[in-house]
Rosetta silent file (secondary structure, phi, psi, omega in degrees, C-alpha in Angstrom):
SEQUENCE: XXXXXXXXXXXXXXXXXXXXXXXXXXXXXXXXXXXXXXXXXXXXXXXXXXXXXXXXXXXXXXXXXXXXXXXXXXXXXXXXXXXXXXXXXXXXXXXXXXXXXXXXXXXXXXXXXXX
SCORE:     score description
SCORE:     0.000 S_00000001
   1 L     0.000  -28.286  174.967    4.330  -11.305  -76.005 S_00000001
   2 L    70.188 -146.330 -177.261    7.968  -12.587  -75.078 S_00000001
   3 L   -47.373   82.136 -172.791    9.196  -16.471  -75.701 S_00000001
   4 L   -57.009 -172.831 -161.634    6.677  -18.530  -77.347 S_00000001
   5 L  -104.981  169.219 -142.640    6.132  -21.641  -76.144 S_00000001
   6 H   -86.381  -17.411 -167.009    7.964  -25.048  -76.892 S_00000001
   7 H   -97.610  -23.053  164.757    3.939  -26.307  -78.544 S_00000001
   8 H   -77.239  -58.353  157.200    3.673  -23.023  -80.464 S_00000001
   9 H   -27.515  -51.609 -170.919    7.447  -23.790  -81.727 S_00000001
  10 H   -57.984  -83.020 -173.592    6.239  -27.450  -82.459 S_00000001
  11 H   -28.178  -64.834 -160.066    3.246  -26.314  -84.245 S_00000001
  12 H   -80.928  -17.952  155.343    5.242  -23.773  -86.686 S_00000001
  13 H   -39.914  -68.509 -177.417    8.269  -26.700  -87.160 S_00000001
  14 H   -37.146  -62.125  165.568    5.472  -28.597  -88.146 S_00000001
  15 H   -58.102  -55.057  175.591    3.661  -26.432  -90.600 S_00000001
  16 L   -40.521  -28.748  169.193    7.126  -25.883  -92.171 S_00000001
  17 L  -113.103    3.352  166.472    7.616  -29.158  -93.167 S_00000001
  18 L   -74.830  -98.858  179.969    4.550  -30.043  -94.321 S_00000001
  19 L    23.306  -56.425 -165.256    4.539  -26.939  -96.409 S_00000001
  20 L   -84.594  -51.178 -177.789    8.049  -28.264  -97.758 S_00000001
  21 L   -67.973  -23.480  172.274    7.325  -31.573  -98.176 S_00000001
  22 L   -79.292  -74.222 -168.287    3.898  -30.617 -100.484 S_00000001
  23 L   -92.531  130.198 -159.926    4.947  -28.301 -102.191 S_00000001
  24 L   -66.731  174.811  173.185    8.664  -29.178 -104.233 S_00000001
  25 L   -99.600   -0.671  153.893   10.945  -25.841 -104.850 S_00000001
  26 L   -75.145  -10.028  166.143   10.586  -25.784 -108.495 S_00000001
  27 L   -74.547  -26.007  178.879    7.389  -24.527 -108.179 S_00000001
  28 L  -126.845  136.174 -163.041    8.568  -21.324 -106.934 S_00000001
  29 L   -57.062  156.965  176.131   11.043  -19.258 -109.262 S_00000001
  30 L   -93.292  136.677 -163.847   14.165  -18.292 -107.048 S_00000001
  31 L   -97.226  140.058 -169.236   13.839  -14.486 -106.599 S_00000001
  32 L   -94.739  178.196  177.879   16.377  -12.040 -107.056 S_00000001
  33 L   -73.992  130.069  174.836   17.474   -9.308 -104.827 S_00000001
  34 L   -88.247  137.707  164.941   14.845   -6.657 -105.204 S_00000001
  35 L   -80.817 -177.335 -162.525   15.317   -2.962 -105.665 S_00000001
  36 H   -54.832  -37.492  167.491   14.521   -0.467 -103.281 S_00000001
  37 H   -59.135  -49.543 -177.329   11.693    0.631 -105.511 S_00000001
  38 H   -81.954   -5.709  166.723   10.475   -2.821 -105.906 S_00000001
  39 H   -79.556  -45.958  175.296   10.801   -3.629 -102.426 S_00000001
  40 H   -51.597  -44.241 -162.510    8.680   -0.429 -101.645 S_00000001
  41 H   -93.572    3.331  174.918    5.886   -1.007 -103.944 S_00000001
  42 H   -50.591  -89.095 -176.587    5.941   -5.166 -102.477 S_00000001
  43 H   -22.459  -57.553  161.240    5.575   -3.950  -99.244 S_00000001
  44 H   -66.857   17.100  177.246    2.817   -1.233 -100.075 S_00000001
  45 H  -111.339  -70.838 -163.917    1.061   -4.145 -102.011 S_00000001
  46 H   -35.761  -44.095 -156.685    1.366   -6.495  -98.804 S_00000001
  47 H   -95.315    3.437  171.774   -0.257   -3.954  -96.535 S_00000001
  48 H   -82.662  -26.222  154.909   -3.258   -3.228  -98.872 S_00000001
  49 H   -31.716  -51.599 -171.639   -3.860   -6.671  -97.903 S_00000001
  50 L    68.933   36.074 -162.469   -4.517   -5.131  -94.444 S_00000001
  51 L  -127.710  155.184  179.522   -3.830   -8.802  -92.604 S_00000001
  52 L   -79.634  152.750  149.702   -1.792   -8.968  -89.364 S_00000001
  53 H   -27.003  -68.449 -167.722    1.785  -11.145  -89.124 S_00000001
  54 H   -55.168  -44.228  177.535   -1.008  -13.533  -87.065 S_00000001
  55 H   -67.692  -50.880 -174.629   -3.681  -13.544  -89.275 S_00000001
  56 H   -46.430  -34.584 -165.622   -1.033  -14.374  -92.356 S_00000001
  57 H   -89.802    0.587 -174.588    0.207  -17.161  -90.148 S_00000001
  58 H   -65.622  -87.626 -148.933   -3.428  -18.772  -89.569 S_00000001
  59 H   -40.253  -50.711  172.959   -3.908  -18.738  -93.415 S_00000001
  60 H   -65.834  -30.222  167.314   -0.397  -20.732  -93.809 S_00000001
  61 H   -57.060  -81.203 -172.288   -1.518  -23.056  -91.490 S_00000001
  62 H   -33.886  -39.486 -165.145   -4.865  -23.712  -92.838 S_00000001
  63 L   -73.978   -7.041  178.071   -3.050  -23.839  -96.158 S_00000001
  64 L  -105.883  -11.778 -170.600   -0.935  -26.779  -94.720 S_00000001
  65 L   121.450  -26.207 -168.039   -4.028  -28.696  -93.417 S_00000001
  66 L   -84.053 -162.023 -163.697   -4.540  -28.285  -90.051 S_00000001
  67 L   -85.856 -168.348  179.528   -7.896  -27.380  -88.321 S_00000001
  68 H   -54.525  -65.646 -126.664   -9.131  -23.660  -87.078 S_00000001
  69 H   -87.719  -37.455  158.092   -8.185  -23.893  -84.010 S_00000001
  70 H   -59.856  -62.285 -156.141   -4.471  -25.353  -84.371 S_00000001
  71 H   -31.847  -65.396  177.262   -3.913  -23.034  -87.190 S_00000001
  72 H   -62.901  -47.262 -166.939   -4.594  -19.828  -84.729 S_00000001
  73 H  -103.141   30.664  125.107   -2.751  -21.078  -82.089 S_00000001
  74 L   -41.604  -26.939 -165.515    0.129  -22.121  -84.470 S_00000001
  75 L  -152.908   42.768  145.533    0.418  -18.288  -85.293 S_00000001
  76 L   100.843  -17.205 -167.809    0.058  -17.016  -82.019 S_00000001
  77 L   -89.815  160.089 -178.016   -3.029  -16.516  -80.894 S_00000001
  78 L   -51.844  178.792  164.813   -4.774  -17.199  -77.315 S_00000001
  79 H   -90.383  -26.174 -171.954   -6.861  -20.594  -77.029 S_00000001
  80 H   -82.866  -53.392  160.185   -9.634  -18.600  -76.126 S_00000001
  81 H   -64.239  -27.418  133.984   -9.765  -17.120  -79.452 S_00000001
  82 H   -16.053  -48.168 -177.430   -8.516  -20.115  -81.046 S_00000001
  83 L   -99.588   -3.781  167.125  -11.740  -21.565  -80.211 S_00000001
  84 L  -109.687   58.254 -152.669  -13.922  -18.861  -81.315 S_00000001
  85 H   -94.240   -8.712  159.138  -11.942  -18.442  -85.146 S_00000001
  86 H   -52.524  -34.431  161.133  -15.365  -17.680  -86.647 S_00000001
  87 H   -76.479  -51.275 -156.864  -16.079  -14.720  -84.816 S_00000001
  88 H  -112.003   -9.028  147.531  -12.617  -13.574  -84.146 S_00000001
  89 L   -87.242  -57.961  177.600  -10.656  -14.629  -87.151 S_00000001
  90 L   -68.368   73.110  150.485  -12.219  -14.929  -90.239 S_00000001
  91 L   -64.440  164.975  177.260  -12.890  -11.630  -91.197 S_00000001
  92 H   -43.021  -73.844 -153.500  -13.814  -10.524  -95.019 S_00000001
  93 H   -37.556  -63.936 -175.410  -10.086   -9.578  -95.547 S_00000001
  94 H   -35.385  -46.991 -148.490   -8.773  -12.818  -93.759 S_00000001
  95 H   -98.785  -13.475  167.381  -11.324  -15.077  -95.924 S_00000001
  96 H   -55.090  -62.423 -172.264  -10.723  -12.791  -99.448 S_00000001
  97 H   -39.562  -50.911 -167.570   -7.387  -13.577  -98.783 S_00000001
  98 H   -79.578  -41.401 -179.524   -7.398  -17.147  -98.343 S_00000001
  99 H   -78.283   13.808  168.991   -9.361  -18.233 -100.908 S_00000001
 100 H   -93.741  -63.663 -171.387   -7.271  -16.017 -103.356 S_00000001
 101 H   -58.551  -43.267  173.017   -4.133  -17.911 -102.029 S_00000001
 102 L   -72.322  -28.310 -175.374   -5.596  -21.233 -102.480 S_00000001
 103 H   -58.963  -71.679 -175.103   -7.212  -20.255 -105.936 S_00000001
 104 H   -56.045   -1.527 -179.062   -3.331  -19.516 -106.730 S_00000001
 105 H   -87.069  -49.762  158.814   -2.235  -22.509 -105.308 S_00000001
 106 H   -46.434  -86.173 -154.104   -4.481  -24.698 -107.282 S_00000001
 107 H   -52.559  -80.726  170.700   -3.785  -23.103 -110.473 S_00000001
 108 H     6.505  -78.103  169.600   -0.286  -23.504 -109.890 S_00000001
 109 H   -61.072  -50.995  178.964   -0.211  -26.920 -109.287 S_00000001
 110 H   -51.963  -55.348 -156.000   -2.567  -27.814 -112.491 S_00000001
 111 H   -83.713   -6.232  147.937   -0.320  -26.106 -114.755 S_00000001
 112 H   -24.938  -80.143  170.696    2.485  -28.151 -112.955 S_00000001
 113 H   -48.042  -42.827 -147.794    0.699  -31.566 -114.029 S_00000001
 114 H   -87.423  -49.625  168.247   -0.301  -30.260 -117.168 S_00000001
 115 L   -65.112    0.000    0.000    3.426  -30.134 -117.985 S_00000001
């Protein structure tokens, strides 16, 4: 795919700091070095997911705010498919996914406030 480009760079600065700026780092525990076993059975949990590097980075976008079509081509994807992300992104998996992540996101944050 080679260099990305200085507006896909932009794009993923961008996501990064919203992302950082929403959510503070006491919400998520600091993680220890995992073992090998516990790295293994991550990893085989991540890919039952079945979602691409690309698709994962739409879902952090959307999860930061922006719209479809910045989202996709925040995490790589063409403009042509960018503009179709109904057809060519949101798959089952993709939209199980997201709305699982956001579910957990939510809940998160409530029991935050709640403290």
């Amino acid at each position: 795919m080679g260099r990305p480009s200085r507006l896909l760079e932009s794009l993923r600065t961008s996501i990064e700091q919203r992302v950082s700026r929403e959510f503070e780092a006491d919400i998520f525990e600091l993680c220890k070095p995992l073992s090998p076993e516990e790295s293994l059975k991550q990893r085989r949990s991540e890919l039952r997911n079945g979602l691409t590097d690309m698709q994962r980075l739409f879902l952090f976008g959307k999860l930061s705010g922006l719209n479809d079509k910045d989202a996709a081509i925040a995490a790589g994807y063409s403009v042509s498919v960018a503009e179709n992300t109904k057809q060519r992104i949101w798959k089952p998996r993709v939209r199980s996914e997201f709305e699982r992540v956001r579910r957990d996101l939510a809940d998160t944050l409530l029991r935050k406030r709640e403290l």
